[in-house]
N, C-alpha and C positions, 0 to 999 in steps of 0.2 A: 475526210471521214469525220463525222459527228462525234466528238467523245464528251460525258457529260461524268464527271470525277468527284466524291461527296468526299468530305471529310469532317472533323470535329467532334465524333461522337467519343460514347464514353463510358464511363461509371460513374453515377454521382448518386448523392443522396436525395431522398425527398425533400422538395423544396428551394433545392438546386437549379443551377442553371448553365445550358451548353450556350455555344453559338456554329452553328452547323453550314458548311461552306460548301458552291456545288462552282467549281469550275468548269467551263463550257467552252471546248473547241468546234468548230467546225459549224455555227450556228451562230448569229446574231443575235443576243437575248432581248433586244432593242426590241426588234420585231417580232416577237411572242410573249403571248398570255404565260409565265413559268410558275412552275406549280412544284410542291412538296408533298409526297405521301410518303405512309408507314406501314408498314407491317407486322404485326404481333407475331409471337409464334399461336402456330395455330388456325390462325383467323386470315381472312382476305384482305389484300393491300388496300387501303381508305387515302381518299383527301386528307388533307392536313390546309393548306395554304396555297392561294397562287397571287400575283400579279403582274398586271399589265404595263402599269406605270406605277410608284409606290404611292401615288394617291388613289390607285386603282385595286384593291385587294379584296379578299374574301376570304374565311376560315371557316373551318369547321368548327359546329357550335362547340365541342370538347375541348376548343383548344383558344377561344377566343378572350380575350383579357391576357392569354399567358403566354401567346406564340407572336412573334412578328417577322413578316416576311420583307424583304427587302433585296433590292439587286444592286448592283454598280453597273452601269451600262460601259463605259468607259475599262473596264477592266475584263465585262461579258463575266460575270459572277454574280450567282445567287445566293441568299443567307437568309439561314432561320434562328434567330434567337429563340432559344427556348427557354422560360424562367416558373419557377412555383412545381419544378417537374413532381410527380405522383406515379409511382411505380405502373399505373395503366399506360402511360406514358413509353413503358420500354420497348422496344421496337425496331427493324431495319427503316434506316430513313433515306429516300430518294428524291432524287429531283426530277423535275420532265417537263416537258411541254404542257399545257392543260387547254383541252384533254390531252392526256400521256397517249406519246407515240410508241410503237414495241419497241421499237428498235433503238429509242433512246435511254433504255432501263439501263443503270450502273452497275454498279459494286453495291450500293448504299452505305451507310456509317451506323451502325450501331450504338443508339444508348440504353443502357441500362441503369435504372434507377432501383436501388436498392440499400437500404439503411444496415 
């Protein structure tokens, strides 16, 4: 059984910074494109980040300069550092395959950026 587990999120302030962890059972992250998205309230889940190999990446233009994606292969975990946060920023955050498979949606972690 595929399970894909976020953690790290939070409450911080603007300008602040998390580092968001996605353990992954049942899946070799070796061999997939992984990716990060968000979801506002209100609004549709978006990209945030994925890669393939950590020389291999991509972001979303909102979050480039301020987010870094990176995985451990050897551990099968993905992470997002996230630093400079700005309350547009607060969001459920997920991990997944990219393109996101249904059936690998989590929990996500929740941060909240608020002064």
């Amino acid at each position: 059984q595929v399970q894909l587990v976020e953690s790290g999120g939070g409450l911080v302030q603007p300008g602040g910074s998390l580092k968001l962890s996605c353990a992954v059972s049942g899946l070799t992250v070796s061999t997939y494109m992984m990716g990060w998205f968000r979801q506002a309230p209100g609004k549709q889940r978006e990209f945030v980040a994925a890669t393939h190999r950590n020389t291999d990446t991509r972001y979303a233009d909102s979050v480039k300069g301020r987010f870094i994606i990176s995985r451990d292969n050897a551990k099968n975990m993905v992470y997002l550092q996230i630093n400079n946060l700005r309350p547009e920023d607060t969001a459920v955050y997920y991990c997944n395959a990219e393109p996101p498979r249904y059936e690998l949606w989590g929990q996500g972690t929740q941060v909240t950026v608020s002064s």
